[in-house]
ChimeraX commands (.cxc) that place a marker at each C-alpha (Angstrom):
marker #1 position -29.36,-17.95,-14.67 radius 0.5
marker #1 position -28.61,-21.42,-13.24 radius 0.5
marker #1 position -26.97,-23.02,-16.58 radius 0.5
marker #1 position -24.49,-21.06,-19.04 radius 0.5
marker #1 position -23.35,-23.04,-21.81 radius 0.5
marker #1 position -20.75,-21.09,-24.48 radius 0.5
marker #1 position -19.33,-22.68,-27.74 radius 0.5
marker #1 position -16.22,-20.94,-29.10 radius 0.5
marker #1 position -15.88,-22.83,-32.26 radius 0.5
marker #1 position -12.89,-20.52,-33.38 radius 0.5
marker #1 position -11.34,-19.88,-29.86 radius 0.5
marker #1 position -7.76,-21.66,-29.45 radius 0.5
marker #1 position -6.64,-21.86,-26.15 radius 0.5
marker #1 position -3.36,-24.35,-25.15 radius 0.5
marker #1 position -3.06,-25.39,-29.00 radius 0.5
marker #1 position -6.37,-26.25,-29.50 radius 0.5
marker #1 position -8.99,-24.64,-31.35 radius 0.5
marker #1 position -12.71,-24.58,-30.52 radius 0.5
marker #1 position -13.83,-25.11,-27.37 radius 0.5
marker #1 position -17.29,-25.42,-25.09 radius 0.5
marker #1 position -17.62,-23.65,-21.97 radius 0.5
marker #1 position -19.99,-24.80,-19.31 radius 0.5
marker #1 position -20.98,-23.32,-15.54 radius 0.5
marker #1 position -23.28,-24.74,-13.20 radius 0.5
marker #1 position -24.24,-22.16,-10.87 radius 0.5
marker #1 position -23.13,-23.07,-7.30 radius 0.5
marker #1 position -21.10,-25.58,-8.72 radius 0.5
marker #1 position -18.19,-24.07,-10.79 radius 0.5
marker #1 position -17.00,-23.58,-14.29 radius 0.5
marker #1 position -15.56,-26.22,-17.00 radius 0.5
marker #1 position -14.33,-26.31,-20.63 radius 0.5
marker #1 position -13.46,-28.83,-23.15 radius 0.5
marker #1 position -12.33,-29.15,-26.55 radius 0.5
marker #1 position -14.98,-29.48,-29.03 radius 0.5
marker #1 position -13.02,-31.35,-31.43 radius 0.5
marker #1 position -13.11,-34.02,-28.87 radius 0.5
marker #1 position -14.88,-37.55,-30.35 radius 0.5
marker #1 position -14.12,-39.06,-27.50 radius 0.5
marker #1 position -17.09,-38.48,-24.34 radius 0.5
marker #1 position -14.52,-39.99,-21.83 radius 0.5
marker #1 position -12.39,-36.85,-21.98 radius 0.5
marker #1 position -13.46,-35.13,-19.09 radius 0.5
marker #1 position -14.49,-31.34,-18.39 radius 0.5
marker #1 position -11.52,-29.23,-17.07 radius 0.5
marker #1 position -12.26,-27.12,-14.52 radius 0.5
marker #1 position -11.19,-23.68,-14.98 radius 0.5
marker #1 position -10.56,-20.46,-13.10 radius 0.5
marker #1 position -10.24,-16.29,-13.59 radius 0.5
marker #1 position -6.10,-15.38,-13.55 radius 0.5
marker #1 position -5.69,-13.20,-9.98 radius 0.5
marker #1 position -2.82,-11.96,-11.39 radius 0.5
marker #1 position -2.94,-11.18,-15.56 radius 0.5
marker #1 position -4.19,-7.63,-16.52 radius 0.5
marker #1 position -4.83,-8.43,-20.38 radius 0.5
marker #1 position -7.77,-6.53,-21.76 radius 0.5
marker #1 position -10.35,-8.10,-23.77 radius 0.5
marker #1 position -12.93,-6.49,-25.79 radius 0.5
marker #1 position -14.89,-6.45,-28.80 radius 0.5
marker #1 position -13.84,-6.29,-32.77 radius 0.5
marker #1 position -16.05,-3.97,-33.57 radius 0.5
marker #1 position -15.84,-0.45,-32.82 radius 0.5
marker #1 position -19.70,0.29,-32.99 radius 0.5
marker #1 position -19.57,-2.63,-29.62 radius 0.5
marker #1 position -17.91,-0.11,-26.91 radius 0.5
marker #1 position -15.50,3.18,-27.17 radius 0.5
marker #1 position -11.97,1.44,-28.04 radius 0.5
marker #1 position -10.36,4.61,-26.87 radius 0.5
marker #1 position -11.79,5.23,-23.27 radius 0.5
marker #1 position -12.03,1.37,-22.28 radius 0.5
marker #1 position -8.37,0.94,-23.30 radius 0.5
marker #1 position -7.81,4.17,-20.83 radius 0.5
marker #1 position -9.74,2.60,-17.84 radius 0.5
marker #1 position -7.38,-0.23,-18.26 radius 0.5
marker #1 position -4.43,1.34,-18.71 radius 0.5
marker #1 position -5.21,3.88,-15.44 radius 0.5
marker #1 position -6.56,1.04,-13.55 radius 0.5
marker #1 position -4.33,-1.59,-14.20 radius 0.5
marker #1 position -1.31,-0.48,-16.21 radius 0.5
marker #1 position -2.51,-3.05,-19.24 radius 0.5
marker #1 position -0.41,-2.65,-22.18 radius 0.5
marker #1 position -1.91,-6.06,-24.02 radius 0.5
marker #1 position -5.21,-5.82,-25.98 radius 0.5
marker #1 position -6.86,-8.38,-27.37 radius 0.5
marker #1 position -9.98,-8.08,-29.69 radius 0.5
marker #1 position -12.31,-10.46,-30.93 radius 0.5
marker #1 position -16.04,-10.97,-31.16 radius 0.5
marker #1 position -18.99,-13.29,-29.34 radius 0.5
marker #1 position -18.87,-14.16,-25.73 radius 0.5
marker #1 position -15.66,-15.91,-26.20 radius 0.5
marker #1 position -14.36,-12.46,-23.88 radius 0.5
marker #1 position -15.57,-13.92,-20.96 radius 0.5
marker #1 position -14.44,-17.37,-21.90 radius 0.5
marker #1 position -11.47,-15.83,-21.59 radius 0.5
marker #1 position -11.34,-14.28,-18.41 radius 0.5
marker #1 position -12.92,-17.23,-17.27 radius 0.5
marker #1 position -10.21,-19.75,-18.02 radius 0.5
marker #1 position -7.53,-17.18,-17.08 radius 0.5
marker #1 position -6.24,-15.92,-20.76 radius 0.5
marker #1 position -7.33,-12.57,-19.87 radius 0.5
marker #1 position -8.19,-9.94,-16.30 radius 0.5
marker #1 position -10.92,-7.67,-17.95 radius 0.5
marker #1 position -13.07,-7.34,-20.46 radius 0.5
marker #1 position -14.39,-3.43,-20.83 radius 0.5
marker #1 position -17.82,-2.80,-22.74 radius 0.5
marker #1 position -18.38,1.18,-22.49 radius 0.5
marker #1 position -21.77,1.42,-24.55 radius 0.5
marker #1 position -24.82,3.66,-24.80 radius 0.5
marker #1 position -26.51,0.33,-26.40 radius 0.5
marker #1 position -29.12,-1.36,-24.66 radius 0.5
marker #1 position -27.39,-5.05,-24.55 radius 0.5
marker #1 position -29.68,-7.87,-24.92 radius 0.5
marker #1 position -29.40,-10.50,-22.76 radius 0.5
marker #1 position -28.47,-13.25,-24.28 radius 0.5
marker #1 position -25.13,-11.64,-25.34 radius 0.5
marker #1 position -24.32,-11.70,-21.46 radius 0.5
marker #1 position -26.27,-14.30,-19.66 radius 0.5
marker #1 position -24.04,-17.29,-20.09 radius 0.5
marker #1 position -20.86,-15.20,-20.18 radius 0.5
marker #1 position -21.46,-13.92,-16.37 radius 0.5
marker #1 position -22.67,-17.31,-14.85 radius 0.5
marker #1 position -19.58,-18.82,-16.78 radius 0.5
marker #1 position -17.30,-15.80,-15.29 radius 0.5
marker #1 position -18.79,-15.89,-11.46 radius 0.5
marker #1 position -18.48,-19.17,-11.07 radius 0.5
marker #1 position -14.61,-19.16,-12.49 radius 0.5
marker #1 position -14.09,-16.53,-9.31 radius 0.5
marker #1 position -14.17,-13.28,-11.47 radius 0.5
marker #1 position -16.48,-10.49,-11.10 radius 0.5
marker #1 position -19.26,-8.94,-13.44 radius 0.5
marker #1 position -21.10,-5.55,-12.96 radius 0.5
marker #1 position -22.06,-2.96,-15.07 radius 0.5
marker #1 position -20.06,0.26,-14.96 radius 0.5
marker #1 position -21.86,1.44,-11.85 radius 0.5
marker #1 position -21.21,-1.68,-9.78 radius 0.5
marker #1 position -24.70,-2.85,-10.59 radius 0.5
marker #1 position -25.43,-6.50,-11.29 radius 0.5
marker #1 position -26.84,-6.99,-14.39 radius 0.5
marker #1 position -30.17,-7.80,-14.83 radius 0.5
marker #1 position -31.65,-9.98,-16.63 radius 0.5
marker #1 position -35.52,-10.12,-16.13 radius 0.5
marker #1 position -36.09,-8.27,-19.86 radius 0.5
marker #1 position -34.85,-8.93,-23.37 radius 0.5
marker #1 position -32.78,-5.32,-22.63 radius 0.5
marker #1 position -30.51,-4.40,-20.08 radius 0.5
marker #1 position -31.90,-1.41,-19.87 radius 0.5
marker #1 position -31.45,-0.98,-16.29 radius 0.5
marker #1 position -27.23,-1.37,-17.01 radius 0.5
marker #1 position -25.11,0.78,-18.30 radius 0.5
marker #1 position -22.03,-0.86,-19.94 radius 0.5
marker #1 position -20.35,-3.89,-19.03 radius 0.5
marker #1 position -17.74,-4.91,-16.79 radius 0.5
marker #1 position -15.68,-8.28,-16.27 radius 0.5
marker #1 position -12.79,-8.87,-14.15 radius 0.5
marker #1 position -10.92,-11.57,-12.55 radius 0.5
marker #1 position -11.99,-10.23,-9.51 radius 0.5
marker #1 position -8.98,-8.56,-8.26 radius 0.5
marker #1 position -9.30,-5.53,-10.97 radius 0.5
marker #1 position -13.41,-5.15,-10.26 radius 0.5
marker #1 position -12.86,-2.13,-7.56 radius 0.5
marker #1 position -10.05,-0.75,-9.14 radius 0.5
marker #1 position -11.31,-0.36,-12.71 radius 0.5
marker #1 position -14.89,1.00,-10.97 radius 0.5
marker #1 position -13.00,3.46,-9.20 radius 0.5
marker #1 position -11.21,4.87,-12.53 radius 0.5
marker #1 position -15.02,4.86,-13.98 radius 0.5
marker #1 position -16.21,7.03,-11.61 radius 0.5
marker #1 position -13.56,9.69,-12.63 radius 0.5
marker #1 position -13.97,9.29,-15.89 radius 0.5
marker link #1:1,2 radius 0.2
marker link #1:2,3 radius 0.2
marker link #1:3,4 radius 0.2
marker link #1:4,5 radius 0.2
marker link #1:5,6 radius 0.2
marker link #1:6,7 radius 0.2
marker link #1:7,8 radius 0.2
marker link #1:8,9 radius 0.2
marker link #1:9,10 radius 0.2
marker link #1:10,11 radius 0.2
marker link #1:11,12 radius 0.2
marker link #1:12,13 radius 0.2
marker link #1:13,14 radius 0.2
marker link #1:14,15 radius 0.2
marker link #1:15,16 radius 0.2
marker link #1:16,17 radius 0.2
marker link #1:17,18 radius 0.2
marker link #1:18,19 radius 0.2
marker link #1:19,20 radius 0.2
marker link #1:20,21 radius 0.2
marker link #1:21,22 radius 0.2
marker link #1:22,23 radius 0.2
marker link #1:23,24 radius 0.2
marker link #1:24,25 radius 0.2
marker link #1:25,26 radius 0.2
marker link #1:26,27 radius 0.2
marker link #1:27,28 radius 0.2
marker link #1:28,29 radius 0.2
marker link #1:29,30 radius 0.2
marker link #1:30,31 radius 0.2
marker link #1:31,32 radius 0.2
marker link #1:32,33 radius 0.2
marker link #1:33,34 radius 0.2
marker link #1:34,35 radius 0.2
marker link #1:35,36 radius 0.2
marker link #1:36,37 radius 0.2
marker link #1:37,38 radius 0.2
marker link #1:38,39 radius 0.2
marker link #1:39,40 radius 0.2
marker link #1:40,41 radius 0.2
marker link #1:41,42 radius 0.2
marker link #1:42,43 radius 0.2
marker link #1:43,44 radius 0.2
marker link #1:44,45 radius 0.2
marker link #1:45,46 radius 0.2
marker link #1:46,47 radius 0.2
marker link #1:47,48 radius 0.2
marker link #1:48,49 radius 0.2
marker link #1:49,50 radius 0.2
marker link #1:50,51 radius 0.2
marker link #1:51,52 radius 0.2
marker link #1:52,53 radius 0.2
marker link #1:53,54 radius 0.2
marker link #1:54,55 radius 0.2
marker link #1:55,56 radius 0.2
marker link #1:56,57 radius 0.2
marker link #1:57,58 radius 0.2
marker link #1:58,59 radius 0.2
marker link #1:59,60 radius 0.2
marker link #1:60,61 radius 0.2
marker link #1:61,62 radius 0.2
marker link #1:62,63 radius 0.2
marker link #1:63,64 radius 0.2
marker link #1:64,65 radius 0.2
marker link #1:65,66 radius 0.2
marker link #1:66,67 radius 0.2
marker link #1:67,68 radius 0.2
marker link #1:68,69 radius 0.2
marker link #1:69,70 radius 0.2
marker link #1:70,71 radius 0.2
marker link #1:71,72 radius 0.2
marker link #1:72,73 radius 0.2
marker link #1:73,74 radius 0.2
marker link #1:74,75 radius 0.2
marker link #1:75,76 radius 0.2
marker link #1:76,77 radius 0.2
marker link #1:77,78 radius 0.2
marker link #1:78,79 radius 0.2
marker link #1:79,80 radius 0.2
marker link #1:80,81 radius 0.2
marker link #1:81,82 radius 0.2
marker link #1:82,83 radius 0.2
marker link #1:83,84 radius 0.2
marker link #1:84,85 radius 0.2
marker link #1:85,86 radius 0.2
marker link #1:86,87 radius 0.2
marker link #1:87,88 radius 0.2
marker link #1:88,89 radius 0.2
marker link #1:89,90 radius 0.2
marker link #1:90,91 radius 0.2
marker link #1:91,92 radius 0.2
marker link #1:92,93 radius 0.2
marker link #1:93,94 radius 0.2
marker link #1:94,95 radius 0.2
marker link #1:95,96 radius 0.2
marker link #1:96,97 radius 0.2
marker link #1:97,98 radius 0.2
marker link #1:98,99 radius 0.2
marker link #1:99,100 radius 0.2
marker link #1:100,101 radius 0.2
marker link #1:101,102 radius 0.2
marker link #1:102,103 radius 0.2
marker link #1:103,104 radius 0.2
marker link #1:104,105 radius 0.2
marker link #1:105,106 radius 0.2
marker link #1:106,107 radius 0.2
marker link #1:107,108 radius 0.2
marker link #1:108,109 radius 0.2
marker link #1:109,110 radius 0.2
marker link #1:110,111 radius 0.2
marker link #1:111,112 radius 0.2
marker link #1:112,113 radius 0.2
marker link #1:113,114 radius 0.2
marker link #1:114,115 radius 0.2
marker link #1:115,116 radius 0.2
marker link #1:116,117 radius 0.2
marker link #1:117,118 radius 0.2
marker link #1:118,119 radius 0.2
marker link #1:119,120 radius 0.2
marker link #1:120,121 radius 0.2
marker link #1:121,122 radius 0.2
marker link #1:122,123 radius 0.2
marker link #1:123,124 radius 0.2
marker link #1:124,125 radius 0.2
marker link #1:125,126 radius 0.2
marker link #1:126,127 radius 0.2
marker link #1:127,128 radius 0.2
marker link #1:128,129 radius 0.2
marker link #1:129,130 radius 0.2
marker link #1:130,131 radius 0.2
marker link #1:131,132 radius 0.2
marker link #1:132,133 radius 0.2
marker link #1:133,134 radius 0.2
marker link #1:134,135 radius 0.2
marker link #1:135,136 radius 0.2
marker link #1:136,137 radius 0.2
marker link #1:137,138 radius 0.2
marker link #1:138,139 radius 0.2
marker link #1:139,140 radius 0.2
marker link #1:140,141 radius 0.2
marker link #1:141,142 radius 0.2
marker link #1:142,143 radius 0.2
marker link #1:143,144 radius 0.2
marker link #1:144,145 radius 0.2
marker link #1:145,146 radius 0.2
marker link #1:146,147 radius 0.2
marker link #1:147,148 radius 0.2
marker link #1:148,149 radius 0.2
marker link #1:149,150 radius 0.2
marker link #1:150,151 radius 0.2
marker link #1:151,152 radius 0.2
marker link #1:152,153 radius 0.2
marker link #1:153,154 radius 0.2
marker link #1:154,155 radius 0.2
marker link #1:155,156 radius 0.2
marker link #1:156,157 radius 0.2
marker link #1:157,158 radius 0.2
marker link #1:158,159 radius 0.2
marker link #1:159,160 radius 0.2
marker link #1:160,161 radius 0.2
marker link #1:161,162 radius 0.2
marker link #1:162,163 radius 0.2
marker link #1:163,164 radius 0.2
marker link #1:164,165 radius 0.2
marker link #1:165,166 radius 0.2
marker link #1:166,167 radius 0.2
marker link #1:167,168 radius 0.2
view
């Protein structure tokens, strides 16, 4: 993946809803407002939070076990704040720093273009993406078949949430 390009029409973030995320790879990570008419406002540049241990993870219930990945957190990192919402907005938001981790503990075979963009956007914002197991994902089928679950940190949290998930 050399391009990841995320729209988060319903996403607020500093007072303003709806925004585009973009990451180059090699290059970094930017956002900007969408409601922006204006081409001369610039990209920001953003970056993962070293230091906030807010979980992130999906709406749905049927997306990961609510339960367990709010466990890992809690064990790993002492998280007490949960935040739930849908689309790859979740690594928006470790990427620009609103949240540490974002926890997908799943049986389902994810498809890659639910992740793609999400990991080049997080990597290049500094944070970290593996799947429970440490492994990269891959992305060289329509399936992740080779992954099992998802994991996104600012970094800092990777080893210590991996280490809880091999006790689990």
């Amino acid at each position: 993946v050399k391009i990841g390009i995320i729209g988060c029409p319903a996403l607020e973030i500093d007072h303003v809803v709806g925004h585009l995320f973009v990451a180059e790879k090699g290059k970094g990570a930017w956002r900007k407002p969408l409601n922006s008419n204006n081409d001369e406002i610039p990209l920001t540049k953003i970056q993962v939070n070293q230091t906030i241990d807010t979980l992130v993870q999906s709406y749905e219930a049927s997306h990961g076990n609510h339960t367990s990945q709010q466990a890992v957190a809690a064990k790993a990192t002492g998280v007490e704040t949960v935040i739930c919402m849908d689309s790859q907005a979740k690594y928006a938001m470790v990427a620009s720093g609103r949240a540490g981790l974002y926890i997908r503990l799943s049986a389902y075979a994810e498809s890659i273009w639910d992740h793609a963009a999400g990991v080049l956007l997080v990597e290049e914002a500094g944070g970290m993406v593996s799947d429970r197991n440490g492994k990269r994902l891959g992305f060289t089928m329509t399936k992740m078949t080779g992954n099992s679950g998802v994991i996104v940190t600012n970094g800092a949290l990777h080893e210590k949430v991996l280490t809880v998930l091999n006790d689990f």
